[in-house]
KOLTI-862409 format. One record per residue (C-alpha): x, y, z. Coordinates in pm, 1 decimal, always signed. Layout:
east, north, up
X, Y, Z
...
END
This chain:
east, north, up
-534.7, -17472.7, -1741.9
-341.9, -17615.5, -2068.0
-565.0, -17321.8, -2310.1
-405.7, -17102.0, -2118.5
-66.0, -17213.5, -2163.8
-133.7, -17302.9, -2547.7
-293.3, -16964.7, -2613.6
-656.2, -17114.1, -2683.9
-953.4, -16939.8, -2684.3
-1167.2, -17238.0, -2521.3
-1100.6, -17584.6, -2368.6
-1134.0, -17784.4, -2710.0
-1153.1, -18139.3, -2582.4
-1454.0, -18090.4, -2326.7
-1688.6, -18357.8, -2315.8
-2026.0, -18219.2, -2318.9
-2188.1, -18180.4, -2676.1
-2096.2, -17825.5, -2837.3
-2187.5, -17729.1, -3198.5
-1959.7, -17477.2, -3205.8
-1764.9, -17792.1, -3217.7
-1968.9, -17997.9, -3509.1
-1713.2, -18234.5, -3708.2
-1894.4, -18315.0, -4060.4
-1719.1, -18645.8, -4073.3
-1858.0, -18872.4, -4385.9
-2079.3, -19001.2, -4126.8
-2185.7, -18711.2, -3940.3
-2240.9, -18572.6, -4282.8
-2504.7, -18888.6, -4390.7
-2680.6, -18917.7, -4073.6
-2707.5, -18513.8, -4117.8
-2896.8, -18557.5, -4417.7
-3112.3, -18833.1, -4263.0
-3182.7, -18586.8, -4024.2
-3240.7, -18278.8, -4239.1
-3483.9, -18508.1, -4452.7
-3661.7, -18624.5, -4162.3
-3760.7, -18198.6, -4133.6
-3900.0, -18169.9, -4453.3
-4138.0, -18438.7, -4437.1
-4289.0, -18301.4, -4138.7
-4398.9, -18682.5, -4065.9
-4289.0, -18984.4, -3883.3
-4005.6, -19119.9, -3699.3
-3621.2, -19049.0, -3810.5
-3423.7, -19312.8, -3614.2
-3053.3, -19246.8, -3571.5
-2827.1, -19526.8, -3318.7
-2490.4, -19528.7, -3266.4
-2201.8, -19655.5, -2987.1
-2199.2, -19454.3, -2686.6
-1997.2, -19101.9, -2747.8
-2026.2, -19142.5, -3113.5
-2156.7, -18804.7, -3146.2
-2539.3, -18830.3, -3161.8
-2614.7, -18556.6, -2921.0
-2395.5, -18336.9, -3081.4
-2530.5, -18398.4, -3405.8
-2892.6, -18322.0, -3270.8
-2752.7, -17991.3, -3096.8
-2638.6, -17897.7, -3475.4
-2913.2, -17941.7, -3586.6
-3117.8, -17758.4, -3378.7
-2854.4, -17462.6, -3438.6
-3026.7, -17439.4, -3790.6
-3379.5, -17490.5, -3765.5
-3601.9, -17211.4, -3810.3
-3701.4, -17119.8, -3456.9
-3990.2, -16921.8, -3624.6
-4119.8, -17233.9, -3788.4
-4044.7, -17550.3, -3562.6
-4088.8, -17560.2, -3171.7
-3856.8, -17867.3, -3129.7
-3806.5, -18008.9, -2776.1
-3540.1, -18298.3, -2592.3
-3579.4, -18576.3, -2382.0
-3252.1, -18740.2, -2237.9
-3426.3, -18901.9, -1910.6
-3579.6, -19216.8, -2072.5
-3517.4, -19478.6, -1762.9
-3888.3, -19438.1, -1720.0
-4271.6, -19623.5, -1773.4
-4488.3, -19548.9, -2054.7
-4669.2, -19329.8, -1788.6
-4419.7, -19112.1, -1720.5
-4295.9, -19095.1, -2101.6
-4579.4, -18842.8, -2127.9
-4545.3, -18631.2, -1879.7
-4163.9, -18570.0, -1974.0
-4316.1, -18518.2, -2336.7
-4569.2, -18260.8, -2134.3
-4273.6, -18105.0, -1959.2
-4049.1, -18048.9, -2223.8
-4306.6, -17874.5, -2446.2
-4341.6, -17625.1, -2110.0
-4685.1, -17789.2, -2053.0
-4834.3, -17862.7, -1691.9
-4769.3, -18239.0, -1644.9
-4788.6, -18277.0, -1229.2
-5064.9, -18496.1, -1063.3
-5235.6, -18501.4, -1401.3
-5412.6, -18791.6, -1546.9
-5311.9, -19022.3, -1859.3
-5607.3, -18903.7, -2021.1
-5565.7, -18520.4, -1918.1
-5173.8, -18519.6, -2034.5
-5289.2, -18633.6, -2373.8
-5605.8, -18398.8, -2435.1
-5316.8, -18103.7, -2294.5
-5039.0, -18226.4, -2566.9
-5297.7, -18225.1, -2851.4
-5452.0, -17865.8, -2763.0
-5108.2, -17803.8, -2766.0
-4999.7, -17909.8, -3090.4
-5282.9, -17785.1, -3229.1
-5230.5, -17473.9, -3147.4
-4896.2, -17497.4, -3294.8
-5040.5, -17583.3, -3636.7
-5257.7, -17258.5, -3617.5
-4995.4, -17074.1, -3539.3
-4824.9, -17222.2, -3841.6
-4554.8, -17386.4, -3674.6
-4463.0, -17767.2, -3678.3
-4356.4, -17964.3, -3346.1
-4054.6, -18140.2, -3344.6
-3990.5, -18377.8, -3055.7
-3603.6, -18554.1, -3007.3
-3589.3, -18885.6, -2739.6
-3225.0, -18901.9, -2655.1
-3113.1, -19220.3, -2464.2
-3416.3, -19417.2, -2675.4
-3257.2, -19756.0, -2567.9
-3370.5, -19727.8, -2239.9
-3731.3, -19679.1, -2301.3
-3918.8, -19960.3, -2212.7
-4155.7, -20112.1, -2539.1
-4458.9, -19964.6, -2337.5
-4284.8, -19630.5, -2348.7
-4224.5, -19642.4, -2714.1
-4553.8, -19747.4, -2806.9
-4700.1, -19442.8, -2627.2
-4477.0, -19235.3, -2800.9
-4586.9, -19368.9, -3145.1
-4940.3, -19339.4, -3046.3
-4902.9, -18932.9, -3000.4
-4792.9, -18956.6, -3376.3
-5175.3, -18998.4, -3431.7
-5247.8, -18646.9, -3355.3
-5298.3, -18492.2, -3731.7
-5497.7, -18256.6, -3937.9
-5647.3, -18364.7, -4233.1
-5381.9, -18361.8, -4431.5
-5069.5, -18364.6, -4195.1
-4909.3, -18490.5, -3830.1
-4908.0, -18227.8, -3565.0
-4574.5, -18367.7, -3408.4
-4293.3, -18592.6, -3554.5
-4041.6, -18755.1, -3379.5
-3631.0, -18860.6, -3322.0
-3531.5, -19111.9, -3159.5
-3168.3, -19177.5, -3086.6
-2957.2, -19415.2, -2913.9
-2713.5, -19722.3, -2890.8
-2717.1, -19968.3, -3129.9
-2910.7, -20223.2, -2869.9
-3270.7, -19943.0, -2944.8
-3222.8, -20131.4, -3314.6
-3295.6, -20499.2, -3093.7
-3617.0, -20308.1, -2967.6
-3776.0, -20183.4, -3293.5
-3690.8, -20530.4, -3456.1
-3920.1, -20711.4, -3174.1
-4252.1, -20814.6, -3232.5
-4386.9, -20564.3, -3045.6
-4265.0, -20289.0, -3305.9
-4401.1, -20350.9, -3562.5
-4666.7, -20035.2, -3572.6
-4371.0, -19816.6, -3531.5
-4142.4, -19956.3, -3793.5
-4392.7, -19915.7, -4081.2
-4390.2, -19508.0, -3917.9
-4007.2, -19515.4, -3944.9
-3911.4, -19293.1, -4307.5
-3579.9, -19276.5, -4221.6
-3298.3, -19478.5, -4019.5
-2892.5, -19427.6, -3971.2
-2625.0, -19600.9, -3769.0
-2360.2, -19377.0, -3680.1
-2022.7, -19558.3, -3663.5
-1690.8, -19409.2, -3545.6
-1432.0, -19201.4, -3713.0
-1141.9, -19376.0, -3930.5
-798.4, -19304.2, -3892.6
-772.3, -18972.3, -4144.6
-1103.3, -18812.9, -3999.7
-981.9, -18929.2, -3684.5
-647.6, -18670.2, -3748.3
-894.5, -18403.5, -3930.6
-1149.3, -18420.9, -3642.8
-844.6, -18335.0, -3362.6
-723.6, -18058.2, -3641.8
-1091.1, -17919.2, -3629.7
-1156.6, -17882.4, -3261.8
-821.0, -17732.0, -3224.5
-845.6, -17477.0, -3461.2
-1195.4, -17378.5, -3306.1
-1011.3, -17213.0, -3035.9
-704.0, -17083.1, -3213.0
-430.9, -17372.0, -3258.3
-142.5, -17254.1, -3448.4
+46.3, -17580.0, -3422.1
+139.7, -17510.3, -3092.0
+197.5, -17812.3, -2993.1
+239.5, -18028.8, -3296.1
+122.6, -18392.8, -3306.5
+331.0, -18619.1, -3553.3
+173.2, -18910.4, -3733.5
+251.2, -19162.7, -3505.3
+85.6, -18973.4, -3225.3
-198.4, -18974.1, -3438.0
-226.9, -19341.2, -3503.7
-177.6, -19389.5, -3160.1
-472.1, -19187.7, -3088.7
-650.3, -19395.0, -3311.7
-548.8, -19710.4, -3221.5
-660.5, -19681.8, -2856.7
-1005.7, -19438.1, -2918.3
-1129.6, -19660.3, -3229.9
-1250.7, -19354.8, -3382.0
-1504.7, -19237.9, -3099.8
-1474.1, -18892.0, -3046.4
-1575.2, -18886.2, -2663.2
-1287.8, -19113.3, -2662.0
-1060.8, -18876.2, -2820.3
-1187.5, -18585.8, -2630.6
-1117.6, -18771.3, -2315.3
-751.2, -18866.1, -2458.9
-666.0, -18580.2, -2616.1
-797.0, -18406.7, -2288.8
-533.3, -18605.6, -2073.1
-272.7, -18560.8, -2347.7
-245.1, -18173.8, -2319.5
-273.7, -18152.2, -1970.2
+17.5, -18338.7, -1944.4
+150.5, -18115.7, -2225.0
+122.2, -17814.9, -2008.8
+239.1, -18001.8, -1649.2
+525.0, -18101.9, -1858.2
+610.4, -17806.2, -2071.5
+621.7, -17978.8, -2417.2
+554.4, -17832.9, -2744.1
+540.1, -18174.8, -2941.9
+364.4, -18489.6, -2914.7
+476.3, -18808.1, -3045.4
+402.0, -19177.9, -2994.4
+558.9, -19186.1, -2676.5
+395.8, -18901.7, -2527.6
+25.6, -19085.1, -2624.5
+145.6, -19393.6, -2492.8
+282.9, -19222.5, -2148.8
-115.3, -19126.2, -2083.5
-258.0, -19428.1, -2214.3
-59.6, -19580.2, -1963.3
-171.2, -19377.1, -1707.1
-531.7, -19424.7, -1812.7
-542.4, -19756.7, -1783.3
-344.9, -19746.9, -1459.8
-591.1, -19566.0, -1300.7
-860.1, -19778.2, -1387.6
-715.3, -20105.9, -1252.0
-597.6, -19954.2, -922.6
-940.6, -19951.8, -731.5
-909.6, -20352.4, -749.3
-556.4, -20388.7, -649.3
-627.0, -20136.2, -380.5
-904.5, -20330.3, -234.9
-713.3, -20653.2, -211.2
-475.5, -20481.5, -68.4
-625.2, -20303.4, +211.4
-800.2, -20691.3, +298.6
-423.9, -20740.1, +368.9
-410.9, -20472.3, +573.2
-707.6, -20543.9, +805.7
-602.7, -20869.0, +873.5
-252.2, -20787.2, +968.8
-209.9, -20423.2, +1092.3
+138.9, -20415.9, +1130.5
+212.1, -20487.4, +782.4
+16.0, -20136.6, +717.6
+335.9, -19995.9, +574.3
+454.0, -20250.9, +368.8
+126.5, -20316.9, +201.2
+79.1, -19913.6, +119.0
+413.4, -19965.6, -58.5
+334.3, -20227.0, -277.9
+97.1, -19992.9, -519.1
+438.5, -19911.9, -679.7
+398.5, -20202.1, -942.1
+145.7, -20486.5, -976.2
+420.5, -20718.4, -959.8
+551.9, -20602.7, -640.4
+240.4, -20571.9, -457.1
+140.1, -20957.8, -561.5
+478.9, -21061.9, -413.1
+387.0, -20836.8, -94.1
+59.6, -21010.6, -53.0
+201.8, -21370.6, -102.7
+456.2, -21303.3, +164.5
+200.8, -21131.0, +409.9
-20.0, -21454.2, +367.8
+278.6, -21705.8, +422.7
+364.8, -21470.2, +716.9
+11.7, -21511.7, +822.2
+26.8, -21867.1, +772.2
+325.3, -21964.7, +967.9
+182.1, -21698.7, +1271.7
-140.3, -22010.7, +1258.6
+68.3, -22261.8, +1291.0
+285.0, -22125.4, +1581.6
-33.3, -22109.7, +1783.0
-165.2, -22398.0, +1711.4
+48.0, -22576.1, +1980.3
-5.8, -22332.9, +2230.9
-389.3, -22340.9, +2163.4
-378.3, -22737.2, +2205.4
-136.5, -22707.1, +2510.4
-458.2, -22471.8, +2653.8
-706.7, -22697.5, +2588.3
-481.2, -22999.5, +2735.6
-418.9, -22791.1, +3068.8
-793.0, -22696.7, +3088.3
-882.8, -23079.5, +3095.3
-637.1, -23158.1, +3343.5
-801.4, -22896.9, +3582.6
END
């Protein structure tokens, strides 16, 4: 739609990971490193965490962008709401191995003939557990336990895990321990600050051909910032919204007021389904206020007033009956 209008070359606020899209904030940069050492020891577990849409799966795709395909088989998980069972038969699965009705002991004697064979061939197995604070401390252990698959002289499969900053409350736990003294390397990823925040926008825009058509001032910037925090799924999302409105509404220029506008309607849209459902438990209780009450979505404070009035309404119905109801009653014992 909008890269159309803007003359891009590709939607540059989409919010699945892309390396073609790879920011080398100072951050991105470090935990890059991390990473990168983590390959040439060829051992252990490189832990990287950060807040959700900080950019860790994007940072993984990069990587795997540059390793040597000839040299390191590396394989993803990102399903990790599972038991320690089933952790290794999605380990099975992504190396391409048979994993279906086979035993605990049977998955394990397949992943080390596997890795094995990898060594002979002169290749090194890389393994990458997305989502890791979901795995269960059962799961984790198992995981650490295929790190005892070696030669004499070197591991036949080392290991990444990433994932929010609550996988750091895991390792810490008593049960970790084992794993933690296998950890060589460890990085929190935190979000972007405002001037990398600016520079990351700049980036994915020129990626598909920006030529400052349309321009963000400052303040549009610092708005961005302000209501992302520096979390580029955040901005995506925003920045998303921001040009589609550009392109709805013909404009050329962003400013403050043009971030606020779809802010606004962000978090509009998120407190509707609430007001909405009180609102239609005004509607099934009085029908024929059907039309007033699908009116009263035009502002929160007119659709509280609405209610209030629909209740009193209500109210005053009750007591109108009540007479007639004892009157009933009255007659009924007469008869």
């Amino acid at each position: 739609m909008y890269e159309l209008y803007y003359g891009f070359t590709a939607k540059p606020f989409q919010l699945k990971p892309d390396p073609r899209f790879f920011f080398g904030s100072k951050g991105h940069k470090r935990a890059m490193a991390y990473l990168e050492y983590g390959i040439s020891q060829g051992e252990g577990f490189i832990v990287i965490t950060g807040e959700v849409g900080a950019g860790k799966t994007t940072l993984m795709r990069n990587l795997f962008c540059e390793l040597e395909a000839d040299r390191i088989l590396a394989a993803q998980i990102v399903n990790t709401h599972v038991g320690s069972d089933d952790i290794l038969r999605l380990v099975a699965a992504a190396f391409g191995l048979a994993y279906e009705d086979a035993s605990k002991a049977a998955l394990l004697t397949r992943l080390e003939q596997f890795l094995r064979q990898c060594d002979q061939q002169g290749k090194r197995a890389l393994l990458v557990v997305d989502e890791a604070q979901n795995l269960t401390p059962r799961a984790v252990e198992e995981l650490r336990m295929l790190s005892n698959f070696q030669t004499e002289d070197r591991s036949l499969l080392q290991t990444f895990l990433l994932g929010q900053p609550e996988f750091r409350r895991t390792l810490l736990s008593g049960e970790m321990q084992q794993l933690l003294q296998r950890v060589i390397a460890s990085y929190h990823l935190g979000p972007l600050d405002l001037t990398e925040t600016q520079a990351y926008i700049e980036h994915r825009l020129h990626t598909v051909g920006w030529n400052n058509d349309p321009s963000l001032s400052s303040k549009a910037f610092a708005e961005i910032y302000e209501y992302t925090g520096g979390i580029p799924r955040k901005i995506n999302s925003l920045c998303d919204r921001l040009f589609l409105m550009g392109y709805l509404e013909e404009y050329h220029a962003f400013g403050e007021a043009e971030v606020k506008q779809v802010i606004a309607d962000i978090r509009q849209e998120f407190e509707l389904p609430s007001k909405i459902a009180l609102t239609n438990q005004s509607i099934h209780k009085l029908p024929e206020e059907k039309e007033l009450a699908l009116a009263s979505l035009e502002s929160v404070d007119d659709r509280l007033g609405k209610m209030e009035r629909s209740i009193a309404s209500m109210i005053d119905a009750l007591k109108k009956m009540l007479p007639t109801t004892k009157a009933n009653h009255s007659s009924e014992k007469d008869s």
